[in-house]
N, C-alpha and C positions, 0 to 999 in steps of 0.2 A: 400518527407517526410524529415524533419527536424531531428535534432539528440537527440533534446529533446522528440519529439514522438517516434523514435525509441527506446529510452529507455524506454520509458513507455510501449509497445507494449513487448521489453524481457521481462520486469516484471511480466506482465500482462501472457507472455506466460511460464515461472517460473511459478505461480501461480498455473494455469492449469496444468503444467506436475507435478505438485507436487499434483494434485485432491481437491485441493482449492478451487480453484471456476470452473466456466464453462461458456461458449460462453452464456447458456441462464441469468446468473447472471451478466455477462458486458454490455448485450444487456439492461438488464433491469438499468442498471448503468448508462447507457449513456444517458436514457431515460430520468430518475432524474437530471442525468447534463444538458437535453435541458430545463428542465422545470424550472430550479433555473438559467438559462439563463446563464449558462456553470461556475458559480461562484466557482464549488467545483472541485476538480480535480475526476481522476474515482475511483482513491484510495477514498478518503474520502465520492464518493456515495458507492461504496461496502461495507463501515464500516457502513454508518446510513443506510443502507439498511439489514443491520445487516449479509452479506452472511462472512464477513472476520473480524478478529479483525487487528489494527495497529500492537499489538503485533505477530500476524502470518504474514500478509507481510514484517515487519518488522525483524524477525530471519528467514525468507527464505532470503529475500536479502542478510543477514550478511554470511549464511552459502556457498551462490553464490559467494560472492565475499571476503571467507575465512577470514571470522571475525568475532569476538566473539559480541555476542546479551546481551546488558545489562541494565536489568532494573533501572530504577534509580527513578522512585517512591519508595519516602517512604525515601528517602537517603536524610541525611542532609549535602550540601556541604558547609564546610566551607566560611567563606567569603576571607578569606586571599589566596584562592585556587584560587580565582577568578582574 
């Protein structure tokens, strides 16, 4: 196992101890990723499978790795900022 799966495997197991999702919602996640011929990551099938929003794996990661979650829809960032 690589270190790039290993971190998708803590996420994935964050997720669940936080009651998120479940082994039957990854099962059917990975199902979508063999059929879209593995184009989408499992993140992005649990979203259009509709079981997780970005926005909740998204502030569980931040709160794992003690960082503040911040939306930025809707925010207009200057250009000069850039």
């Amino acid at each position: 196992m690589n270190v790039i799966d290993e971190n998708i495997d803590y996420a994935l197991m964050l997720l669940k101890d936080k009651g998120l999702i479940d082994d039957e919602k990854v099962g059917k996640a990975k199902e979508l990723m063999s059929e879209e011929d593995s184009e989408i990551s499992i993140f992005d099938a649990l979203i259009r499978l509709k079981f997780i929003t970005e926005e909740k794996i998204l502030k569980t990661l931040a709160t794992e790795y003690g960082m503040e979650y911040l939306d930025l829809d809707g925010i207009a960032i200057p250009l000069d900022a850039l």
